[in-house]
mmCIF entry with sequence, helices, sheets and N, C-alpha, C, O atoms, coordinates in Angstrom:
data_MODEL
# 
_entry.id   MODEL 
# 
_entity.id                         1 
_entity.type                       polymer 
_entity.pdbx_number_of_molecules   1 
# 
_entity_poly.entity_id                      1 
_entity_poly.type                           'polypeptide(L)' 
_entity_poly.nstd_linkage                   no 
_entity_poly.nstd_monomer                   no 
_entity_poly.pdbx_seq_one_letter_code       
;(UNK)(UNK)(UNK)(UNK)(UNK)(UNK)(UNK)(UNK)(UNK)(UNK)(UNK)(UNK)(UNK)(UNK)(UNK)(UNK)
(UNK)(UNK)(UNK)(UNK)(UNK)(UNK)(UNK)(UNK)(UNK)(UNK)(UNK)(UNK)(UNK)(UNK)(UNK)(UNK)
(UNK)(UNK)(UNK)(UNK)(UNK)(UNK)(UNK)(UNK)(UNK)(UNK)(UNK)(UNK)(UNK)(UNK)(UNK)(UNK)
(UNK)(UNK)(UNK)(UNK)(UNK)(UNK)
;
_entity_poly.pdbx_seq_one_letter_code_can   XXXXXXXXXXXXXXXXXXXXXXXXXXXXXXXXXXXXXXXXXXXXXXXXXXXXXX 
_entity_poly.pdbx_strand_id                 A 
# 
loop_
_entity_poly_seq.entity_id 
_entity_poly_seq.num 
_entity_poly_seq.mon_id 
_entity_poly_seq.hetero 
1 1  UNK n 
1 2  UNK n 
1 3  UNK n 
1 4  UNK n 
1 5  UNK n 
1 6  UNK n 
1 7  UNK n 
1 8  UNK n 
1 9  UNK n 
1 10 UNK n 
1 11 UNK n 
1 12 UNK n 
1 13 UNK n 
1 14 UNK n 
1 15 UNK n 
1 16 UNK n 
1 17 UNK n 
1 18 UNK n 
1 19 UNK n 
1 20 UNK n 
1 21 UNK n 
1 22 UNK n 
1 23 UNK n 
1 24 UNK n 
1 25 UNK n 
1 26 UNK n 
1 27 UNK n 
1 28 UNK n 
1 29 UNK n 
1 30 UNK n 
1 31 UNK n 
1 32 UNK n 
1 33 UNK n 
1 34 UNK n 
1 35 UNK n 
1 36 UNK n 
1 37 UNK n 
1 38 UNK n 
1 39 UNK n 
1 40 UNK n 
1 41 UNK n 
1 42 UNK n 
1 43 UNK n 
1 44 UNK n 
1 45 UNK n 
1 46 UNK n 
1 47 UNK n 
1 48 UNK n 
1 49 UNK n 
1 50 UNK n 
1 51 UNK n 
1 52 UNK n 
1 53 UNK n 
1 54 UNK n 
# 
_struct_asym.id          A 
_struct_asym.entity_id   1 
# 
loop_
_struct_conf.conf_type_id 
_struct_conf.id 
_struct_conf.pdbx_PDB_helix_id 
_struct_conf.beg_label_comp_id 
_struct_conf.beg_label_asym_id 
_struct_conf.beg_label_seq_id 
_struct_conf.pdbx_beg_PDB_ins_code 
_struct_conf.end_label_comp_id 
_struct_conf.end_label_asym_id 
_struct_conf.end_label_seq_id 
_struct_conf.pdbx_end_PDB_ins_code 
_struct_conf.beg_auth_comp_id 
_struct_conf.beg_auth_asym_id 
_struct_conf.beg_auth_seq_id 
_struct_conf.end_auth_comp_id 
_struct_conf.end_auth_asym_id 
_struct_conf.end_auth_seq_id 
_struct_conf.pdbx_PDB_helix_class 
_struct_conf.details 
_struct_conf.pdbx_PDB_helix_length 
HELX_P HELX_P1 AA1 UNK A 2  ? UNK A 17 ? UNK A 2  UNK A 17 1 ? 16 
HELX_P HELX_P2 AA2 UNK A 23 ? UNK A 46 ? UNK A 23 UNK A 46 1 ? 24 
# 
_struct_conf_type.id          HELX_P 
_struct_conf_type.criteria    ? 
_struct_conf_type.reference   ? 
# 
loop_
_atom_site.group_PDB 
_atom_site.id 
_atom_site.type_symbol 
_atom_site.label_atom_id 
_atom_site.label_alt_id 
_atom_site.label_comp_id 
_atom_site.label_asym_id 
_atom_site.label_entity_id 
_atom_site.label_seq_id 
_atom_site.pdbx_PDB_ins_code 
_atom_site.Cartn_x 
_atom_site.Cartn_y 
_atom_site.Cartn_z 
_atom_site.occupancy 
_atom_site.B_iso_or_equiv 
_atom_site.pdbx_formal_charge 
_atom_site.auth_seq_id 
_atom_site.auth_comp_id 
_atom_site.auth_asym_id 
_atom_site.auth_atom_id 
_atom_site.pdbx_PDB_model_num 
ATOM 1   N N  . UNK A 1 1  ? 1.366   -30.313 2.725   1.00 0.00 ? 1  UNK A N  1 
ATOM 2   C CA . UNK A 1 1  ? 1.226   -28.972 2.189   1.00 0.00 ? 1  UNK A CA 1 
ATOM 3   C C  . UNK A 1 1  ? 1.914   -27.957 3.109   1.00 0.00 ? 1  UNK A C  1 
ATOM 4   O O  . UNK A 1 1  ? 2.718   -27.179 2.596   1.00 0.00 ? 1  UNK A O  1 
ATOM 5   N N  . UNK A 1 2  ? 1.728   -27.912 4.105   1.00 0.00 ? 2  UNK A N  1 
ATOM 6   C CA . UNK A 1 2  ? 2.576   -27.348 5.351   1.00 0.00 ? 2  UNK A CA 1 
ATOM 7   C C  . UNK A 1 2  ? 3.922   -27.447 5.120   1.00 0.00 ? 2  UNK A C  1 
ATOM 8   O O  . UNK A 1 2  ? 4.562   -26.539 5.648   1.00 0.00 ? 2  UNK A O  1 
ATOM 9   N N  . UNK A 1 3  ? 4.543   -28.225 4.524   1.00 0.00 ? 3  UNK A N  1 
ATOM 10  C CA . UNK A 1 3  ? 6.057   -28.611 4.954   1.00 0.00 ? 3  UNK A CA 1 
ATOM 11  C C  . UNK A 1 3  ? 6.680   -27.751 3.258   1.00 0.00 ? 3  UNK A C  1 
ATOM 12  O O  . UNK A 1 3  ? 7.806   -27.297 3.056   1.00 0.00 ? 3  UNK A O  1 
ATOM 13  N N  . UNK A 1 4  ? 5.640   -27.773 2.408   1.00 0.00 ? 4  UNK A N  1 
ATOM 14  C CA . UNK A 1 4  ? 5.730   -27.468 1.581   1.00 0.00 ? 4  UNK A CA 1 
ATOM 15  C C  . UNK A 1 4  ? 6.076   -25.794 1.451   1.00 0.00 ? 4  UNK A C  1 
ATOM 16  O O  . UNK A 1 4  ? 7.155   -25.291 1.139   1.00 0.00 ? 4  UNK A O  1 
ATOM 17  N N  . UNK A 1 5  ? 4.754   -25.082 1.808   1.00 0.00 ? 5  UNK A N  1 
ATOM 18  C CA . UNK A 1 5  ? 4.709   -23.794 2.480   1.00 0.00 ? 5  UNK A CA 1 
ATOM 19  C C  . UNK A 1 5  ? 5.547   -23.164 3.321   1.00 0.00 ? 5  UNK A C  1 
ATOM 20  O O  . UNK A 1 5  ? 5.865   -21.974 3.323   1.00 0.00 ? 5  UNK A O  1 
ATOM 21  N N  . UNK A 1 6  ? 5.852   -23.947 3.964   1.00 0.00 ? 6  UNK A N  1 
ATOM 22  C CA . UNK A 1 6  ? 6.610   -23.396 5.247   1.00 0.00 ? 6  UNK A CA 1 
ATOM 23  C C  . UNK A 1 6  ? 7.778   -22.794 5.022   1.00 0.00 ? 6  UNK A C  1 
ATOM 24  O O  . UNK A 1 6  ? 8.092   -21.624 5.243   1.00 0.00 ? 6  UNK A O  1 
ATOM 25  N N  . UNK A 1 7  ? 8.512   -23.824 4.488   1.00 0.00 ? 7  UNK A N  1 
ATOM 26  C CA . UNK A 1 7  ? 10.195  -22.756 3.967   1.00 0.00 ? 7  UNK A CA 1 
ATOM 27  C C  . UNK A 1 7  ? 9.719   -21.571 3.316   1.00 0.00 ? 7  UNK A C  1 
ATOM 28  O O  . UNK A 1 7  ? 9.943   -20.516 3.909   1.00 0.00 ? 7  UNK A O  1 
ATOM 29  N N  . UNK A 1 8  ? 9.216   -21.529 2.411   1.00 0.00 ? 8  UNK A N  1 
ATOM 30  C CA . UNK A 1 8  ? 9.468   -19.671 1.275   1.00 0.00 ? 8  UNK A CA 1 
ATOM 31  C C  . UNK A 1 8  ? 8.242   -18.950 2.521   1.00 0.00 ? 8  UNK A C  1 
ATOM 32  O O  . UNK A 1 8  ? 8.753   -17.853 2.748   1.00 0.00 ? 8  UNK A O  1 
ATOM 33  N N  . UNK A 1 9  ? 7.404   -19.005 3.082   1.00 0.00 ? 9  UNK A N  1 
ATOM 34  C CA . UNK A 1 9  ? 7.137   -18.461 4.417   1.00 0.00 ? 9  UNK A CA 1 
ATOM 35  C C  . UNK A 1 9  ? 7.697   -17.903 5.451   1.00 0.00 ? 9  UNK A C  1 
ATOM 36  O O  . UNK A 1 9  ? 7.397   -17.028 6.264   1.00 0.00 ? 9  UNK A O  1 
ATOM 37  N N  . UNK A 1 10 ? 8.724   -18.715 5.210   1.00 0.00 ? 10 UNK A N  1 
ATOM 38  C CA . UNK A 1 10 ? 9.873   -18.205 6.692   1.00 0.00 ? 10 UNK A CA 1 
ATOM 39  C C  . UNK A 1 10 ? 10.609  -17.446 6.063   1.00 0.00 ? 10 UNK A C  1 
ATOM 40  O O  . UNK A 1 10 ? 11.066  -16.452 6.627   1.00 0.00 ? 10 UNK A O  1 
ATOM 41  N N  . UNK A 1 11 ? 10.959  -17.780 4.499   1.00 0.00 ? 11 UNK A N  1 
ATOM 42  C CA . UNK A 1 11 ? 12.161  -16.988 4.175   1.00 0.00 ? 11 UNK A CA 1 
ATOM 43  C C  . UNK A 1 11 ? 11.316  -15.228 3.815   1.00 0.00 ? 11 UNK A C  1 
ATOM 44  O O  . UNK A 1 11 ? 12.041  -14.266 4.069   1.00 0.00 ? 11 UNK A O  1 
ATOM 45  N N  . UNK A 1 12 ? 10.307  -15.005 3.428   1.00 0.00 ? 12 UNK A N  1 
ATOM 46  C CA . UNK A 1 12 ? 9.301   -13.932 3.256   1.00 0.00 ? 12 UNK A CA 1 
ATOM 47  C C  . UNK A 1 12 ? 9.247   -13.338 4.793   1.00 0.00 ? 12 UNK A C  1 
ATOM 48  O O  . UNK A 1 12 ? 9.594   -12.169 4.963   1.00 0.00 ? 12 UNK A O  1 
ATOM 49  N N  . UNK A 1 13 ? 9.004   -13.784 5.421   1.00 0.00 ? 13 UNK A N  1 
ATOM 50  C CA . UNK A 1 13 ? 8.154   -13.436 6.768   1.00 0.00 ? 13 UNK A CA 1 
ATOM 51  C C  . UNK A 1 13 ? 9.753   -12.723 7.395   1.00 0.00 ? 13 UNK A C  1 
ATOM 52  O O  . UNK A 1 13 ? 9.882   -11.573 7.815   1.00 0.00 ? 13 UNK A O  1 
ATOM 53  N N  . UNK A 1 14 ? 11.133  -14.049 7.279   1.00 0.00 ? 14 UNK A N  1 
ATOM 54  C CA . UNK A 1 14 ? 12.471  -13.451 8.086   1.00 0.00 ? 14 UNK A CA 1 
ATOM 55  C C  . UNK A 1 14 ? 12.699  -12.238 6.985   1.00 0.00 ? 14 UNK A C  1 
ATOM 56  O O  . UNK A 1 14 ? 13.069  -11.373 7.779   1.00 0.00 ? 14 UNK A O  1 
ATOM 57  N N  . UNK A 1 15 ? 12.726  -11.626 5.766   1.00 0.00 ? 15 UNK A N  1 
ATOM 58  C CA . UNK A 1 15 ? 12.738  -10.980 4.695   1.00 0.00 ? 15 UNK A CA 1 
ATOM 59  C C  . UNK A 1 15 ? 11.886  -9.963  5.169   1.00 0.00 ? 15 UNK A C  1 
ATOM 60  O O  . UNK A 1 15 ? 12.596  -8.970  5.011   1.00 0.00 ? 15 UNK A O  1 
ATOM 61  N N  . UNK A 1 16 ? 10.781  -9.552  5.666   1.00 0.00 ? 16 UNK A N  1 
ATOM 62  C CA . UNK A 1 16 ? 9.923   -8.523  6.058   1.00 0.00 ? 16 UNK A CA 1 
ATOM 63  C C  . UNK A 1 16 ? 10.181  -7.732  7.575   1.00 0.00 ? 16 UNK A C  1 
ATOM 64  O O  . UNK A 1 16 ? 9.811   -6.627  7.973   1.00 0.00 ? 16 UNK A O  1 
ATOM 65  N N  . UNK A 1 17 ? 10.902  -8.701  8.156   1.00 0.00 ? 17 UNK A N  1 
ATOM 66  C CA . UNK A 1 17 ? 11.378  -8.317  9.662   1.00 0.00 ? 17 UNK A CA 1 
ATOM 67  C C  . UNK A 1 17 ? 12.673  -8.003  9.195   1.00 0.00 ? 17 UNK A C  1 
ATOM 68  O O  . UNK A 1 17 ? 12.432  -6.937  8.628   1.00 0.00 ? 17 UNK A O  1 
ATOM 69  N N  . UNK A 1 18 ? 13.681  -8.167  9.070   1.00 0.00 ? 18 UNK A N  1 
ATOM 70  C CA . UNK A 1 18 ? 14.880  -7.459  9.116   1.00 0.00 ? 18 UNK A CA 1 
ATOM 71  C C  . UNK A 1 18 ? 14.690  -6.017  8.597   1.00 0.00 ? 18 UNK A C  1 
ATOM 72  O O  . UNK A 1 18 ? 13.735  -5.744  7.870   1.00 0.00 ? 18 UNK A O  1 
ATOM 73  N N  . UNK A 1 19 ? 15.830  -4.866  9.066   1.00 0.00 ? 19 UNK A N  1 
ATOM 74  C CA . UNK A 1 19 ? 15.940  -4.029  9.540   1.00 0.00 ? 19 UNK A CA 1 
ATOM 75  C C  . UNK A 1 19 ? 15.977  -2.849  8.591   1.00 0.00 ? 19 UNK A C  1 
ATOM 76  O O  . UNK A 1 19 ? 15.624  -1.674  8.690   1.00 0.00 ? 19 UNK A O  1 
ATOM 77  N N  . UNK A 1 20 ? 16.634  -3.719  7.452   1.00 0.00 ? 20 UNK A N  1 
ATOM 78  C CA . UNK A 1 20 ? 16.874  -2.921  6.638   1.00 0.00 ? 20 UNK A CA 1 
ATOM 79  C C  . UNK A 1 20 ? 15.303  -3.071  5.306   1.00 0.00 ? 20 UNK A C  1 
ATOM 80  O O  . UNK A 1 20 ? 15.081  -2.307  4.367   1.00 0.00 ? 20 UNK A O  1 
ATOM 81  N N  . UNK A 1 21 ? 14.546  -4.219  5.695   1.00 0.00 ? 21 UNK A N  1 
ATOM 82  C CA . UNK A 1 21 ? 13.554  -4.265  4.928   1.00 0.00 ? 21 UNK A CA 1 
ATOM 83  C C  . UNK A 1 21 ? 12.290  -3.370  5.556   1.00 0.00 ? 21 UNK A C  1 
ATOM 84  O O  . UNK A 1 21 ? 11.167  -3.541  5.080   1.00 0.00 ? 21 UNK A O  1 
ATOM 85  N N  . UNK A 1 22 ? 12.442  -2.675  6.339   1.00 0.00 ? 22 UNK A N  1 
ATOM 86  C CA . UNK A 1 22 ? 11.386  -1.885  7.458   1.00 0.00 ? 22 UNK A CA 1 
ATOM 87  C C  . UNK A 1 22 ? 10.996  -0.565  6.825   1.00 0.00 ? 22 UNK A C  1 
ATOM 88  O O  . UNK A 1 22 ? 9.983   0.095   6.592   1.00 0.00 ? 22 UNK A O  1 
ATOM 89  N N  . UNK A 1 23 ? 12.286  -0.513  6.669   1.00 0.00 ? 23 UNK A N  1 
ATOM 90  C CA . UNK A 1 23 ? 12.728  1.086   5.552   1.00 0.00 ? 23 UNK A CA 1 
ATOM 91  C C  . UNK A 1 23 ? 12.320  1.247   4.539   1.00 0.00 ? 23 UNK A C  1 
ATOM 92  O O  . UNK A 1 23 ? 11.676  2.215   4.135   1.00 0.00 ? 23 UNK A O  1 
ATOM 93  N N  . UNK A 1 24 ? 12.793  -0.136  3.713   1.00 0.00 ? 24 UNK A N  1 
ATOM 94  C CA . UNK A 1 24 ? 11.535  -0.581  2.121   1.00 0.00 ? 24 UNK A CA 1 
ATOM 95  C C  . UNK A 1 24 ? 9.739   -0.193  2.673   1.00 0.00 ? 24 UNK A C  1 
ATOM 96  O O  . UNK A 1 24 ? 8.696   0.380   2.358   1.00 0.00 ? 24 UNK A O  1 
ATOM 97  N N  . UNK A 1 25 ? 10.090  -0.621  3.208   1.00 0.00 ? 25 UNK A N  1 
ATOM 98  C CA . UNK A 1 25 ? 8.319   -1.043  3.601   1.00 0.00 ? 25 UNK A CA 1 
ATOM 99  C C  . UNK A 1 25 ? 7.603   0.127   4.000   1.00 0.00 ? 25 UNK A C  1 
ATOM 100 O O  . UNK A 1 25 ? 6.463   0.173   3.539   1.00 0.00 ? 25 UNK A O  1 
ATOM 101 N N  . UNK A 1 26 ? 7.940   1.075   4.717   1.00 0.00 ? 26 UNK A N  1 
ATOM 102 C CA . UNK A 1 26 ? 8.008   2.460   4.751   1.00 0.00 ? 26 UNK A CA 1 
ATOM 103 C C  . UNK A 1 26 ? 7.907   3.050   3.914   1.00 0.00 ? 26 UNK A C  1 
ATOM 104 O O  . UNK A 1 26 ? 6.793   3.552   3.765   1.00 0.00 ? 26 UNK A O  1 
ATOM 105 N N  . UNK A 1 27 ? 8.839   3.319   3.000   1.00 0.00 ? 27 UNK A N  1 
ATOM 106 C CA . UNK A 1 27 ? 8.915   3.456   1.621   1.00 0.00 ? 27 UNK A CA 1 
ATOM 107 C C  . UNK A 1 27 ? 7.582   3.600   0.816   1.00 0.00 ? 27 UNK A C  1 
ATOM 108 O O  . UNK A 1 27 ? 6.734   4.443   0.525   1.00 0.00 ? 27 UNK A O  1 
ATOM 109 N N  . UNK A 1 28 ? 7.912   2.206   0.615   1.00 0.00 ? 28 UNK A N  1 
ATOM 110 C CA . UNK A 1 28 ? 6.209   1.627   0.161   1.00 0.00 ? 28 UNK A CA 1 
ATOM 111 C C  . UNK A 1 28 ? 5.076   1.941   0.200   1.00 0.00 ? 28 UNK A C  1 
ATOM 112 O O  . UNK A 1 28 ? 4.184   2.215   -0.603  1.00 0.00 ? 28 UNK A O  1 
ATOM 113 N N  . UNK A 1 29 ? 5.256   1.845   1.622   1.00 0.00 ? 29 UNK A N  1 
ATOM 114 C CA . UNK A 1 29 ? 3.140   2.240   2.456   1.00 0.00 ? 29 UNK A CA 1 
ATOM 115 C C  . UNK A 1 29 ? 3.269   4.039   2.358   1.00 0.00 ? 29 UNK A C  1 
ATOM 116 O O  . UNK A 1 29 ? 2.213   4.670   2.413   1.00 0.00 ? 29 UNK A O  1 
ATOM 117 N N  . UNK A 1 30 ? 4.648   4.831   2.207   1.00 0.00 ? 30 UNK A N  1 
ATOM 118 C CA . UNK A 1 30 ? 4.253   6.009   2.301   1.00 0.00 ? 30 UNK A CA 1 
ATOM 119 C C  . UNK A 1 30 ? 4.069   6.827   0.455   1.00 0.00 ? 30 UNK A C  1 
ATOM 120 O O  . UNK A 1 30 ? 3.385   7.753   0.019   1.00 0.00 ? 30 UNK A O  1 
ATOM 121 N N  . UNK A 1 31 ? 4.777   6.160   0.020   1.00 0.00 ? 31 UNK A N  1 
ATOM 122 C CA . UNK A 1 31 ? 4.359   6.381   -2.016  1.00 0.00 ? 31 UNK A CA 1 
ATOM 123 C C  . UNK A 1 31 ? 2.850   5.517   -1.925  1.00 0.00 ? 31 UNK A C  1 
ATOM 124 O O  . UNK A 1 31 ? 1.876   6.254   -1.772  1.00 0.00 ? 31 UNK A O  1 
ATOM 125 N N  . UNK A 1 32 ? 2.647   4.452   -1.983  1.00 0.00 ? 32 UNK A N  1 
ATOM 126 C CA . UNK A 1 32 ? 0.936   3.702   -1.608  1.00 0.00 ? 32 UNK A CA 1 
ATOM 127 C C  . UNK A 1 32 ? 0.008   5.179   -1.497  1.00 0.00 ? 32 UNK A C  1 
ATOM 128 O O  . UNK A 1 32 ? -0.582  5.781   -2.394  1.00 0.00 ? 32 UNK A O  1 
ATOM 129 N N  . UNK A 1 33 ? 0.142   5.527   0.104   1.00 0.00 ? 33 UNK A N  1 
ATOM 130 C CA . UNK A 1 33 ? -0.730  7.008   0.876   1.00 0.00 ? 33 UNK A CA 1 
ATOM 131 C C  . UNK A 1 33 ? -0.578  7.805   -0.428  1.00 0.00 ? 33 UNK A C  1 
ATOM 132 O O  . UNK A 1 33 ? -1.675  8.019   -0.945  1.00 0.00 ? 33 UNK A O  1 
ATOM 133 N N  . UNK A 1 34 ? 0.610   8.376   -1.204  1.00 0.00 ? 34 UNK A N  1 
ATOM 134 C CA . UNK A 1 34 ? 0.591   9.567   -1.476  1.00 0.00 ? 34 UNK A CA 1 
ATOM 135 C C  . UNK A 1 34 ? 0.029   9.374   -2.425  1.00 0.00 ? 34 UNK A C  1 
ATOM 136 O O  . UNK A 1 34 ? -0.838  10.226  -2.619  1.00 0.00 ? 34 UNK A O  1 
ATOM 137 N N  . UNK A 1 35 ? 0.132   8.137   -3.655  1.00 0.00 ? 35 UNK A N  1 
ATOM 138 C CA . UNK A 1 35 ? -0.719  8.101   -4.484  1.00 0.00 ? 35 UNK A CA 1 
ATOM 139 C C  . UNK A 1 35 ? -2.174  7.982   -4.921  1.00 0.00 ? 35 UNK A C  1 
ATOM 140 O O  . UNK A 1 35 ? -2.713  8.134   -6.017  1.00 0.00 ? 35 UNK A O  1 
ATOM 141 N N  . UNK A 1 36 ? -2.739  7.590   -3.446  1.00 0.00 ? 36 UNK A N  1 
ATOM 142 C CA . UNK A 1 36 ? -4.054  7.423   -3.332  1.00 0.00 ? 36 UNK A CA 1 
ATOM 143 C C  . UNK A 1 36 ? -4.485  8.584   -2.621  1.00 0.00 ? 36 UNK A C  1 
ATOM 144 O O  . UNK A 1 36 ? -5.627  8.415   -2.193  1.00 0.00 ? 36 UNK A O  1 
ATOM 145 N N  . UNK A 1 37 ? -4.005  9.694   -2.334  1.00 0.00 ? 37 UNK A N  1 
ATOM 146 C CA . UNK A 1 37 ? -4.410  10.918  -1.891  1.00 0.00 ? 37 UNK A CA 1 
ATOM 147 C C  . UNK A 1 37 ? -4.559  11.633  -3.594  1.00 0.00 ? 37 UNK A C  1 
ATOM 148 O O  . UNK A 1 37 ? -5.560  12.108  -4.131  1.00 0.00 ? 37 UNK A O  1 
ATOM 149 N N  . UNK A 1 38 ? -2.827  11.443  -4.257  1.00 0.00 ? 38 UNK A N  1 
ATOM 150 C CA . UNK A 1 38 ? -3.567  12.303  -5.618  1.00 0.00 ? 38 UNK A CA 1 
ATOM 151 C C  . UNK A 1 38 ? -4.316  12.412  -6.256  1.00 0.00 ? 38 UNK A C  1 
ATOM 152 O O  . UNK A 1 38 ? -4.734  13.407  -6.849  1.00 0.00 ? 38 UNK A O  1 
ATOM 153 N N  . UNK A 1 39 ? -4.809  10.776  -6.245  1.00 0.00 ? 39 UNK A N  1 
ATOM 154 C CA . UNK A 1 39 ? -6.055  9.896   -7.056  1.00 0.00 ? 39 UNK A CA 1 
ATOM 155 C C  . UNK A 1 39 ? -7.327  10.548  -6.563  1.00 0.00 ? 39 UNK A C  1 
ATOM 156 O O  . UNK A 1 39 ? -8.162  11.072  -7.300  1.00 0.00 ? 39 UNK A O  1 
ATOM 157 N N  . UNK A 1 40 ? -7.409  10.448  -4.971  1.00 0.00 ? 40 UNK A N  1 
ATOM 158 C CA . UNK A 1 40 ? -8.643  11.197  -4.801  1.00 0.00 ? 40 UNK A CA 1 
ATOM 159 C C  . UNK A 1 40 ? -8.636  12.605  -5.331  1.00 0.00 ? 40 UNK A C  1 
ATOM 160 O O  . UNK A 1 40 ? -9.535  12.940  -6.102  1.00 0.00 ? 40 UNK A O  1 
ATOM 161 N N  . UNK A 1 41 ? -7.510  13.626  -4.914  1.00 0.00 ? 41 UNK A N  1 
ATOM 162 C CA . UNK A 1 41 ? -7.646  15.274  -5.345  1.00 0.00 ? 41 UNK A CA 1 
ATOM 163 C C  . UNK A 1 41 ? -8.259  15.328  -6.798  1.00 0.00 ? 41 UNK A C  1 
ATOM 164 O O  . UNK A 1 41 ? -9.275  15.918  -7.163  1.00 0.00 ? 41 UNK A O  1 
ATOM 165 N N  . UNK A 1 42 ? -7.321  14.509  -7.580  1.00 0.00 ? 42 UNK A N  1 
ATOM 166 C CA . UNK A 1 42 ? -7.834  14.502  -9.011  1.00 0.00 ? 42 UNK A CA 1 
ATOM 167 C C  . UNK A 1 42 ? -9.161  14.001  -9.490  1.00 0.00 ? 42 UNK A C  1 
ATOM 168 O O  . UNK A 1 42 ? -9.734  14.476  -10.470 1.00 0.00 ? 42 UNK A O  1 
ATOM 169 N N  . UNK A 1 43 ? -9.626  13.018  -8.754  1.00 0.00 ? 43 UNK A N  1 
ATOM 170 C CA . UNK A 1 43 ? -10.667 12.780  -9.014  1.00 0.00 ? 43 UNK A CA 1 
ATOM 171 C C  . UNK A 1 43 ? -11.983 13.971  -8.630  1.00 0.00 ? 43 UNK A C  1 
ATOM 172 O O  . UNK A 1 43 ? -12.912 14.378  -9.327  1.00 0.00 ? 43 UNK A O  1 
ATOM 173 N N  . UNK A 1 44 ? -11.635 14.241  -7.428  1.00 0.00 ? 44 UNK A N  1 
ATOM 174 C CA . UNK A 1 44 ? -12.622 15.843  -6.941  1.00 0.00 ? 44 UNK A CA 1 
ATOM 175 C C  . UNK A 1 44 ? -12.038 17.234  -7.948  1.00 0.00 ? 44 UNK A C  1 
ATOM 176 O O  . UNK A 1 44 ? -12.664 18.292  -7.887  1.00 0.00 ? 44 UNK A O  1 
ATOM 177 N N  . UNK A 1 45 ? -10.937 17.123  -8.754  1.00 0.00 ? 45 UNK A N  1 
ATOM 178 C CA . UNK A 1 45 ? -10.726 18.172  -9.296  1.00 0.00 ? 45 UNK A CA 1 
ATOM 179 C C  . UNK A 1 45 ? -11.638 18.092  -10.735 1.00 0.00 ? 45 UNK A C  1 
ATOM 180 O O  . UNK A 1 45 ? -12.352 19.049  -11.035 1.00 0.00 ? 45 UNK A O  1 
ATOM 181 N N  . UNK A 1 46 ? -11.580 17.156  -11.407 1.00 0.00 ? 46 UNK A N  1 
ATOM 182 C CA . UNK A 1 46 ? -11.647 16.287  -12.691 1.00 0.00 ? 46 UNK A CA 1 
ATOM 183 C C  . UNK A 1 46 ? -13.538 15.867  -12.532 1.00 0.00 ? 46 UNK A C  1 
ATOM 184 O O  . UNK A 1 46 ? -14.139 16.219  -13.547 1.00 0.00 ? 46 UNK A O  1 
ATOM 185 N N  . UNK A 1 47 ? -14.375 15.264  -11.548 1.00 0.00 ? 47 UNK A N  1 
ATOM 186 C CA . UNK A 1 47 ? -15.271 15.323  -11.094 1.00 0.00 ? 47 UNK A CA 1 
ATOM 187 C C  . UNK A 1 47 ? -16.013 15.698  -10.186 1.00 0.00 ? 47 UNK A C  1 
ATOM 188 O O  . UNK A 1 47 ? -16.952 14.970  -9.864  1.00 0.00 ? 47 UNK A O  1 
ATOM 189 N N  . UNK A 1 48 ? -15.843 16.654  -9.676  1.00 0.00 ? 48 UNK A N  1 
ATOM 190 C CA . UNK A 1 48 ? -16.845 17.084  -8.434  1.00 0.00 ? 48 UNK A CA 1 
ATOM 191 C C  . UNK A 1 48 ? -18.035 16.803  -8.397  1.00 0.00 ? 48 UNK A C  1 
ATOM 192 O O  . UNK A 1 48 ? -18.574 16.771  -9.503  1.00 0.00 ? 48 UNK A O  1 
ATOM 193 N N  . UNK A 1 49 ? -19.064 16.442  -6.982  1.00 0.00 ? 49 UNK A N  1 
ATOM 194 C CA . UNK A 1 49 ? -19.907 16.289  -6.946  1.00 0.00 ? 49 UNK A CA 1 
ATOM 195 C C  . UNK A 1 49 ? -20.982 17.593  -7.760  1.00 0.00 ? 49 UNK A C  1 
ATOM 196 O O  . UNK A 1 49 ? -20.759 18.760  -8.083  1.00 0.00 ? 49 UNK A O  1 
ATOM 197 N N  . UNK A 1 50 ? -22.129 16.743  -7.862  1.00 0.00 ? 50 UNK A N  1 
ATOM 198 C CA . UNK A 1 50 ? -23.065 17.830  -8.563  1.00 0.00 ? 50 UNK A CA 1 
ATOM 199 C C  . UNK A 1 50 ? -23.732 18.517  -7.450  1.00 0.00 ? 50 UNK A C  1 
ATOM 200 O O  . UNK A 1 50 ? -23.830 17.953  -6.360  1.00 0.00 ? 50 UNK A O  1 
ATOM 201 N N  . UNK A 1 51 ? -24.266 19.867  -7.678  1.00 0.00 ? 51 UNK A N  1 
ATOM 202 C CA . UNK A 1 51 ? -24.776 20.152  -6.398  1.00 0.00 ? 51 UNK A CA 1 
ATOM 203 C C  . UNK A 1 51 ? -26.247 20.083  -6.031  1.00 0.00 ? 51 UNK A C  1 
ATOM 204 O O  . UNK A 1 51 ? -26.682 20.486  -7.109  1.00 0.00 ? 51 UNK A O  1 
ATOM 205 N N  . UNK A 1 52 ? -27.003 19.932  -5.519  1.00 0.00 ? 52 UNK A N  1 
ATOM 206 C CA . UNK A 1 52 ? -28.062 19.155  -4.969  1.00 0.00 ? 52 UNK A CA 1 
ATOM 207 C C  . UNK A 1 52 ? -29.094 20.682  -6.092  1.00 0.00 ? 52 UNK A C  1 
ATOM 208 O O  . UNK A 1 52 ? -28.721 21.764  -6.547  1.00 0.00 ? 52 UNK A O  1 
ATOM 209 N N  . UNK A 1 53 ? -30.164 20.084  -6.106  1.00 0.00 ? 53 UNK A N  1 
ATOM 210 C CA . UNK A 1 53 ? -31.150 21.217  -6.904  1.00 0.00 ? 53 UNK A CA 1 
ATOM 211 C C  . UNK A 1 53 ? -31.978 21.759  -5.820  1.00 0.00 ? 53 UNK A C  1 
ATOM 212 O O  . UNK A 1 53 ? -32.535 20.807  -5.273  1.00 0.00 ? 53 UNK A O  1 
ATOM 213 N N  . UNK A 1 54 ? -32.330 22.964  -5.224  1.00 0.00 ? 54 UNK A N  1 
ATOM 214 C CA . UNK A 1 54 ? -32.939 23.208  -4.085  1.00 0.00 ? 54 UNK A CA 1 
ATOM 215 C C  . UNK A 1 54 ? -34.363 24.018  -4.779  1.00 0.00 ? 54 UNK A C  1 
ATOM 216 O O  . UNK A 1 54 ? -35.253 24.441  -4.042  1.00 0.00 ? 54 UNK A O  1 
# 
């Protein structure tokens, strides 16, 4: 199973380290952040908490 795995592993893993894939990846994780920031705003815009009954 190892020997099996191993090649498309290496070729993924050498694919994630090169230089120009860093930039993708960047990319990525920084659209990822921004969309899960809108998700929250909208969700506090769209639902806000209720406010406590005093």
């Amino acid at each position: 199973m190892r020997l099996i795995l191993g090649a498309p592993m290496a070729v993924i893993t050498a694919a994630l380290v090169s230089p120009r894939a860093s930039g993708i990846l960047g990319v990525i994780y920084a659209i990822a952040v921004a969309v899960w920031w809108i998700r929250q705003l909208w969700t506090r815009i769209l639902r806000p908490h209720p406010r406590p009954i005093t």
